[in-house]
N, C-alpha and C positions, 0 to 999 in steps of 0.2 A: 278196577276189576277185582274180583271176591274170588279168592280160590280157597277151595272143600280145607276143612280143616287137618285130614291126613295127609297132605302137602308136606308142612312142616315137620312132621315127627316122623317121616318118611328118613330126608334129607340129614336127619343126629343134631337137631336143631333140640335138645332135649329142657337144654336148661330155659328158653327161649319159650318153651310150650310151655313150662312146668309156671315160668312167670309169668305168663299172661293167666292163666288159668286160676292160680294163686290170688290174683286181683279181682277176677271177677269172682271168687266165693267170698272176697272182703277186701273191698274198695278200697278199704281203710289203709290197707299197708301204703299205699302212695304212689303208684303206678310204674309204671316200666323204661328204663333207658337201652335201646337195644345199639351197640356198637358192633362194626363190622365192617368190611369190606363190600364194595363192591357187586351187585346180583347174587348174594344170598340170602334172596328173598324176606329182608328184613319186612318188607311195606305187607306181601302179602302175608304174611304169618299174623302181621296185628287186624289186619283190614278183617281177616278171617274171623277173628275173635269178635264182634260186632254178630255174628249170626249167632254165635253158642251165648251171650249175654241173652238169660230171661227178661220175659218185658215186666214194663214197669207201670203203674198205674196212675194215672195225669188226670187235671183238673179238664172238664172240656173247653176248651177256650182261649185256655190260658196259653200266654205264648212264654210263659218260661214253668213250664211243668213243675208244677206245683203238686205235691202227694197230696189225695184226696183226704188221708188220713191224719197229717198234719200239714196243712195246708201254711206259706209264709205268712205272718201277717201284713210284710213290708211288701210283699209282691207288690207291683205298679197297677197289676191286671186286677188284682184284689179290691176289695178284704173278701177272701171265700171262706164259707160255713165251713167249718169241720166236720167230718164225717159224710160232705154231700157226696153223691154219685158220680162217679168216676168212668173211666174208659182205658182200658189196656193198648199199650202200643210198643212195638220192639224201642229199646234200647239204642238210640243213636250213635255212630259214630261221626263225630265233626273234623275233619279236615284243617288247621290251621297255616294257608301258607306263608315262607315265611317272608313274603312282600307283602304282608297284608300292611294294611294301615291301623292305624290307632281305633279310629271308627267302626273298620270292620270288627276288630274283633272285641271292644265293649260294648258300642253301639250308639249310634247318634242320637244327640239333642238337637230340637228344631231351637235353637238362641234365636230366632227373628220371635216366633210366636211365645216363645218363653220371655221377650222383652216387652214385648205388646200386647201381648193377653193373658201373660200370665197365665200358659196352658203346660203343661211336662208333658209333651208331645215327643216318645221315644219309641228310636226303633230300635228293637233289641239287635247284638252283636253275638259273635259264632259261641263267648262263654254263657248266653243264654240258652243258645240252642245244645249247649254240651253238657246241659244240668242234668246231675246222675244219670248222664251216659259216658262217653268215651270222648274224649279231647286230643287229637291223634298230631303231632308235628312232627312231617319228615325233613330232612336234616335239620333237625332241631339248633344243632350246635351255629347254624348260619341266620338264625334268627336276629333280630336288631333289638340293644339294649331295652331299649323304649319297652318295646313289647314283652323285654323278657319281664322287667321288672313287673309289668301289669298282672302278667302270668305269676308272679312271684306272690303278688300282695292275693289274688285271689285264690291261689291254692293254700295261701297261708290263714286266709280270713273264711274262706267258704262262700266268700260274694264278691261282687263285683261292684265298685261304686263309677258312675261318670258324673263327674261336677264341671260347671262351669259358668264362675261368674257369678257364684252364691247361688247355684239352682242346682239339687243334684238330684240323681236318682237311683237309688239301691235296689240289688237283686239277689237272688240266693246262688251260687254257681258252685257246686259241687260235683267235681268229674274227676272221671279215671284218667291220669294223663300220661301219655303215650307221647316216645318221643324214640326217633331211629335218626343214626348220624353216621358216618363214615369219619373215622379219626384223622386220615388223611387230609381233611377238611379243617378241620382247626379242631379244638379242645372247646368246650361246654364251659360258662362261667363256673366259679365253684357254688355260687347259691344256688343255682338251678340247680346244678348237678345234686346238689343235696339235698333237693325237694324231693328228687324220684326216688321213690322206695326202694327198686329193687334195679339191680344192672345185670346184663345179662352179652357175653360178648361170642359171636356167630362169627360162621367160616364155611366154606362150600366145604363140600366131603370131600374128599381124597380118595375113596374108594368105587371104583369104576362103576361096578354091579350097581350102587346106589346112585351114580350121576347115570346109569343107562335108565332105572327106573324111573328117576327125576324128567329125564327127556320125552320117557313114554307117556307118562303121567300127561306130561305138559301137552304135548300132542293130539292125547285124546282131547285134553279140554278144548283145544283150540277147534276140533271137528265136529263137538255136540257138547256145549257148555253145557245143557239142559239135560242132558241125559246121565253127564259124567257127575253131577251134581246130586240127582237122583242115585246114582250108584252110592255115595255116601251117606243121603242123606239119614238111615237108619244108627250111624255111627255116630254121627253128628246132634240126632236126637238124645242118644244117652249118655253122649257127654253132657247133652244142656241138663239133662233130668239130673244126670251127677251133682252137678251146681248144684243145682236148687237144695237137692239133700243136704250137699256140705256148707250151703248155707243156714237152712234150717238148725243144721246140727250147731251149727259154729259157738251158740250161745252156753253151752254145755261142755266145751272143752275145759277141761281146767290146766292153767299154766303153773304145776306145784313150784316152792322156793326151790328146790334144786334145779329145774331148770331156768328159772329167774337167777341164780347165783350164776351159771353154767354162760348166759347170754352177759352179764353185768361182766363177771371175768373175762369173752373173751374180746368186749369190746375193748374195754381195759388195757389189755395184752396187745391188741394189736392198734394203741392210741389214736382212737375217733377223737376228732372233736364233737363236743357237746352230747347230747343224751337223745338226739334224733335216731338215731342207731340202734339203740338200746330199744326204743318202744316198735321200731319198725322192725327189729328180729323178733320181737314178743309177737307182733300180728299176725309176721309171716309162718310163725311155728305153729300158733295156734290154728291159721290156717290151712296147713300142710296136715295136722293132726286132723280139724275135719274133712281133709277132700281125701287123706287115708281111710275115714270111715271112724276114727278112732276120739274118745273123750279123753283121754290123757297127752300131754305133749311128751317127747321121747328125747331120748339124747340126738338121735338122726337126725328131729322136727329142727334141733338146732343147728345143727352141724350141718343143716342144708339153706336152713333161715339164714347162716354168716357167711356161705359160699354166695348166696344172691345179694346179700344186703350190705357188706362192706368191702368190696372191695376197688370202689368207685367214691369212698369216704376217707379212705387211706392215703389219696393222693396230696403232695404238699404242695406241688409246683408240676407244671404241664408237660416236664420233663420224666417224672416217675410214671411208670409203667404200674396200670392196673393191676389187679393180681393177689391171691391170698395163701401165705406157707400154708400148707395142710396138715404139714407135720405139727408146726406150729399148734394150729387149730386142733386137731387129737391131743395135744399133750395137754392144751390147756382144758378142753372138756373134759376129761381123765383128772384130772387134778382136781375139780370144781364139781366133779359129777354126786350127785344126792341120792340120799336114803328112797326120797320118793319121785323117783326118776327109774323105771327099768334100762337096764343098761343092755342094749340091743347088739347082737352079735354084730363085730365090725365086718365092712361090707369089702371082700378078697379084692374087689376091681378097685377101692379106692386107696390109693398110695403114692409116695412124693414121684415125682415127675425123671426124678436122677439125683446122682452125688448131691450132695448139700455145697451152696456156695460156689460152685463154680461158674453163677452166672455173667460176672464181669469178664471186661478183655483184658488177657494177659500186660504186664505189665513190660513195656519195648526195652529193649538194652539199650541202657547210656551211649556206646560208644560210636562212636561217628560208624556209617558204613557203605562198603563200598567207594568211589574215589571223590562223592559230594564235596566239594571243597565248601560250600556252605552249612554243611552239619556239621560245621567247629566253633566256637565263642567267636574264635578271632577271625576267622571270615566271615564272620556275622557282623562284627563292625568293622572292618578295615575299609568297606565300600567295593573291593576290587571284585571284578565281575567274574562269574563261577565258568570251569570251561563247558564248552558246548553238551559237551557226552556228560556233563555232570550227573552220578548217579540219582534215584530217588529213595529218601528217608521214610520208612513207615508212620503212621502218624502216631501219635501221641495224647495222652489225654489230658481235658484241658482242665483248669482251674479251678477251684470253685467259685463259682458266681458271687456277684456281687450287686448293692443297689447303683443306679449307677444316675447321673445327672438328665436332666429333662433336657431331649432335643426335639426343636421344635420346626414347622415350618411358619416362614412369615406371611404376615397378611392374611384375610380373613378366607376360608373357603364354603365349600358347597357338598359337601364330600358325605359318607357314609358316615351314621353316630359312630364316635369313638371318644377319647380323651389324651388327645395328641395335642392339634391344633385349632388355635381358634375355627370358627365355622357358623355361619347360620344355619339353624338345626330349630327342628320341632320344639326341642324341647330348651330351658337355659332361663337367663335371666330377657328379660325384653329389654331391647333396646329401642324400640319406634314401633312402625304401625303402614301397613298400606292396603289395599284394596286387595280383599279375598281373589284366586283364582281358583276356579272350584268350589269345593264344600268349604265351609267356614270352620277353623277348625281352634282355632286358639283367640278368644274375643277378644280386640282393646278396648275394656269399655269405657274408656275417658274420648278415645277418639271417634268412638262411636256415634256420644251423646253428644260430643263436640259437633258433626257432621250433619247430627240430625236437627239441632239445636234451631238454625235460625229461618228454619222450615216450617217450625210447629202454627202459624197463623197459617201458611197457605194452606196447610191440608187440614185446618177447620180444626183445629184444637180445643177444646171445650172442659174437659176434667182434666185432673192430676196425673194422669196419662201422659208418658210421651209416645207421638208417635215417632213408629222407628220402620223404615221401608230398607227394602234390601240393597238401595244404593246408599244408605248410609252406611252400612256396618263395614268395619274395619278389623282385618286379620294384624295380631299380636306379631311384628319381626322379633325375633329371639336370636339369642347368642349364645352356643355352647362349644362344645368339643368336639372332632371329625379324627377321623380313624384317617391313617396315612398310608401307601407303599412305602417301607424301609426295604431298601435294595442295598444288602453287604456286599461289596467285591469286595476280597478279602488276597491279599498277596501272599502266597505259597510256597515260594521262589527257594532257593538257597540261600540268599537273605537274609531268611527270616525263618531258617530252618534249627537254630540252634533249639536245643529241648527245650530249657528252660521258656527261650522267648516264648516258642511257638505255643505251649502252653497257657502262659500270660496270655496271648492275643485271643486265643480260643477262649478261653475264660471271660475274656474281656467281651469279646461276641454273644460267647454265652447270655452275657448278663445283658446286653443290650435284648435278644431275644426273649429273653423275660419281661424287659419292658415292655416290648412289641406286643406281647401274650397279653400284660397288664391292660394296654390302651387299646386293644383290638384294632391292632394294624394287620395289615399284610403285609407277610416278609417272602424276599425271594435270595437268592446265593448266587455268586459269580464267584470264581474261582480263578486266580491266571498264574501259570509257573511252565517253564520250559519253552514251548514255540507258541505257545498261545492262550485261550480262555475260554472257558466251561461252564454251561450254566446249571452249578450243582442241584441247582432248586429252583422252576419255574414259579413264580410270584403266585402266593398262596396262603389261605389264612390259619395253616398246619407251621408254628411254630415249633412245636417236638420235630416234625420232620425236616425241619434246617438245619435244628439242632444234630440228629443222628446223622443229616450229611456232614455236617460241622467236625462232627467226633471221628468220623471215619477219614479227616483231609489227610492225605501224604503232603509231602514238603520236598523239595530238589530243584534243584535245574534255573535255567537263568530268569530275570525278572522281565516279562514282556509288557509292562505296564498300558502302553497303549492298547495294545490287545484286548487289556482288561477293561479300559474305559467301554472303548469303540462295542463291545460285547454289551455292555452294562446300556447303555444308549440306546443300541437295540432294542433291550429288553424292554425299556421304557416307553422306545416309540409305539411298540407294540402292544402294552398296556393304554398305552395313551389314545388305543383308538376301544378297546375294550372298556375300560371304565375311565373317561374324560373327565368326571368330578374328582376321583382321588388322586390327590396332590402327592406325588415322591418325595422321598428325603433320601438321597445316597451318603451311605455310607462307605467312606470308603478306609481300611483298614492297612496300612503300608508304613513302610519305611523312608520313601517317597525315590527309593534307587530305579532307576531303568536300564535297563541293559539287553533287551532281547529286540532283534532286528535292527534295519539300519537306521540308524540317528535315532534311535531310543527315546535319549531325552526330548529334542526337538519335537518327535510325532507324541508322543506323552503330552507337551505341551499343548497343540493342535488338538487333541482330543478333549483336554479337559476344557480347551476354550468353548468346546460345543456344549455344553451343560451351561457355563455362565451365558451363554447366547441366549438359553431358551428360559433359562431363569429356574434349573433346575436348584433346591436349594439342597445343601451339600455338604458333611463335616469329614473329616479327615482325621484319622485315627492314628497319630504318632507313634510307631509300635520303636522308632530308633533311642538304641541305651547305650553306655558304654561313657567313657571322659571326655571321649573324641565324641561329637555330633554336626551333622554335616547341616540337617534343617530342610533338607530338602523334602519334606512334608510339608513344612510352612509356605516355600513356594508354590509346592501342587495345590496347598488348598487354598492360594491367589488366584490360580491361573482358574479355576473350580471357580471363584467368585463367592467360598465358602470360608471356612475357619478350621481350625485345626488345634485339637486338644491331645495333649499326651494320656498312657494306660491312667499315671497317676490322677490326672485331671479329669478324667472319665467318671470317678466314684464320689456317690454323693456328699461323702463325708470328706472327701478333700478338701483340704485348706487352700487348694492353688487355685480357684473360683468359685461362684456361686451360681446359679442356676444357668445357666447358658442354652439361650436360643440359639440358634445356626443363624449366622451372618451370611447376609446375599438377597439377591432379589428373586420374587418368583411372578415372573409374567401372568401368571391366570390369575393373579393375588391382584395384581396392580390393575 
């Protein structure tokens, strides 16, 4: 559904308008990543943008729009005369979902007719259809590797190639790409992420007046789309006519050395990697200077080119919060700013946000508090069990991360791409060959021509020809990597409440979550301390948001350990009827003490039998220190059917092993 483009700018969606707007007076800056929550009309704000894009002018015929005026010469549909006559048509917006297939979105080869006749028989895919128009992926961030990388090489190249089997076919794909994601979702690889020019992060208003006219708005459209549309459409025409000018104009701006010094500094200052940065604030200034109407670029054109264009380049790890100092950014434009630059009255509304620095959490008092008998060293290792009413500890923050050993699950799976565990997967090295189901998507041609081979008399073979018929051809089996469920239960207990430790473990988690983010897993949180067990975190592909449940855990009270399995189980069966291809690995993070409820240990035991039953596969996280060690981790991760590695053994540089799969069996494996 297309809603009038006064919607958005309605809503204080400002920076949102300003960056789609930005794109379509010059493509070039690199397109749009729009973050945000939830129903704030991220989809329709871009969907919108598709009607204010001027048309464009297209070969007739051709099925991947080709400009009249320099027409590709590689086009497939080609070779077309330059300068021939042309036909205007809106501007496209394409749609990318993100289950598409491989096929869909570069675009099928017919391999039967390309074996046997020797024809390039191709149907084009959605980056044909999205040549110099609009390339739109909503939740982009839940896209599959495969596809992003496609997306990668052709926003990087300007075309799209599909090869297969020595036969390929090239096209020109040049498009504006749009992409909306909800962060709660997971985090965006960082190459993508650094393809889109410009980020731009949305939030519903806060201010009643504007959610009442939002509802009004909504309502009428929902009563006479055709009229309410009509209502705008003269607003909507001089926006587009705006375009057009500030495109026209665009060639005439000039970007003098001071504000080239003014962009190089403040990329500098605020450490981008590489010089993508650097040319994508030069497009964006230059183009904020023409959709102002103006041929010089300004200190503002920049100072608003760095608030869209870095702050989604700044990120080191999935844990940093987007976000750019402003003070920062003033002082360093102030510093760098040039003779031939006018220096533009600063603007009263723009200012830092509050105090400087005080955005971390205070740091917790050392000393035990309240009557926790487990917030002391030495009831952290004596074992003895904390009393009932044991207070609880605030939490603490954790460590710094670390790289940390590759855990894997065994036996081969089926599961979503990732770089966990083995997996038969589209894409990998080949291991064999069997009979396509479906489209033919990846050829073996050995087993192909093996198949078709002692055939060729019956069907009349005559020339140097093989014939190849569709029950010969043979789909390529492949072997790559699959993305896992890591599920932390994490013990919280009095235990494991002393500062020190609990920091360690949290760190230690930390960095396991890192890795999860690395190999595009889904992680979820179980929590167990006092009379039972919490699921911090429903299994999710938002590893920052495990992590912030992570950072925020208190600590107290007795250790309910079975609590914690039987929760964790749960979770699992429950996954297991939602997504049946991805394989779990629990983690489980303890000391291996039980103390909470009757026979503790005994029902602990019983619980963790239930995982080795089903073959869940399982590693056990040693968090016990101290001279005295009791080992009862090493137990739990028997009765698990798993293994068990201490904090030290955890980090990839330790000397106490070397790579370490998770020992045990997993039933869907076998």
């Amino acid at each position: 559904m297309s809603m009038p483009y006064p919607f958005t700018a309605l809503v204080g969606q400002d920076s949102l308008r300003l960056a789609l707007l930005i794109n379509a007076v010059s493509p070039a800056v690199g397109g749009v990543l729009v973050r945000g929550e939830k129903g704030t009309a991220k989809s329709t704000a871009v969907r919108a943008l598709s009607a204010l894009m001027p048309e464009v002018d297209v070969v007739p015929e051709c099925r991947f729009s080709c400009d009249p005026s320099s027409p590709d010469p590689a086009c497939p549909d080609g070779p077309h005369a330059p300068g021939a006559a042309g036909r205007s048509r809106p501007a496209r917006m394409v749609e990318l979902p993100v289950g598409a297939s491989e096929d869909r979105l570069v675009g099928a080869l017919d391999i039967e007719r390309a074996l046997s006749e020797g024809v390039k028989a191709f149907e084009p895919g959605l980056l044909a259809a999205a040549h110099r128009g609009i390339l739109y992926v909503d939740e982009v961030n839940l896209l599959h590797d495969h596809l992003v990388d496609l997306l990668l090489d052709a926003a990087a190249m300007g075309a799209s190639y599909v090869e297969r089997e020595g036969v390929s076919v090239r096209h020109a794909a040049r498009f504006l790409l749009v992409g909306t994601m909800n962060p709660e979702e997971g985090e965006l690889r960082p190459q993508l992420l650094d393809r889109f020019g410009l980020t731009v992060e949305v939030a519903a208003s806060r201010e009643p007046e504007q959610r009442v006219e939002v509802v009004r708005r909504r309502l009428a459209y929902d009563d006479d789309p055709a009229g309410f549309a009509a209502r705008w459409a003269d607003e909507e025409a001089a926006v587009r006519a705006r375009i057009v000018a500030a495109r026209e104009l665009l060639p005439s701006v000039r970007l003098g050395d001071g504000a080239l010094r003014q962009i190089a500094a403040t990329c500098a200052a605020f450490e981008v990697d590489g010089m993508r940065a650097d040319i994508v604030m030069a497009r964006t200034a230059t183009a904020l200077a023409a959709w102002a109407g103006r041929t010089d670029v300004l200190a503002e054109d920049v100072r608003q080119a760095a608030l869209l264009a870095l702050p989604h380049r700044r990120r080191r790890n999935p844990f940093d919060a987007p976000g750019l100092d402003e003070d920062k950014l003033d002082e360093t434009l102030e510093e760098f700013s040039g003779d031939d630059d006018p220096d533009p009255d600063p603007d009263p509304d723009q200012g830092p946000d509050g105090p400087g620095g005080g955005g971390g959490q205070p740091e917790p008092d050392d000393g035990p508090q309240g009557d926790d008998a487990g917030a002391t060293p030495e009831a952290g290792e004596n074992g003895q069990p904390q009393p009932s009413g044991a207070g609880e500890q605030s939490a603490v923050r954790a460590a710094e991360p670390f790289r940390t050993k590759v855990l894997s699950v065994p036996g081969i799976g089926e599961g979503a791409a990732g770089r966990r565990s083995r997996a038969r997967t589209e894409h990998g090295r080949t291991t064999g060959s069997r009979r396509p189901r479906g489209t033919l998507t990846k050829l073996h041609l050995a087993a192909t021509v093996q198949a078709a081979a002692p055939h060729q008399r019956a069907r009349g073979r005559s020339g140097p020809g093989l014939v190849v018929r569709r029950d010969d051809l043979r789909q390529a089996t492949r072997e790559g990597r699959e993305g896992n469920l890591v599920l932390f239960v994490v013990d919280a207990s009095g235990s494991m409440a002393a500062r020190q430790r609990m920091s360690a473990v949290k760190g230690a988690v930390l960095s396991l979550l890192l890795d999860a983010y690395q190999r595009r897993d889904k992680v979820g949180l179980v929590t167990f301390r006092g009379s039972g067990a919490d699921v911090a975190l429903p299994p999710t592909s938002s590893v920052d948001a495990a992590a912030a449940r992570l950072e925020s855990l208190p600590t107290g009270g007795r250790t309910p350990l079975a609590a914690g399995l039987l929760r964790a189980h749960d979770v699992l069966r429950v996954e297991r009827l939602r997504d049946p291809a991805r394989r779990p690995l629990l983690v489980l993070v303890t000391d291996g003490r039980a103390t909470g409820g009757p026979e503790p240990v005994a029902l602990a035991g019983r619980a963790a039998r239930l995982f080795a039953a089903e073959g869940v596969a399982s590693v056990v996280v040693d968090c016990e220190t101290g001279p005295v060690r009791l080992g009862l981790a090493g137990q739990l991760a028997g009765e698990l059917g798993g293994t068990a590695v201490t904090l030290d053994e955890l980090r990839a540089d330790s000397i106490a092993g070397l790579v370490r799969d998770v020992q045990g069996t997993s039933r869907r494996a076998a």
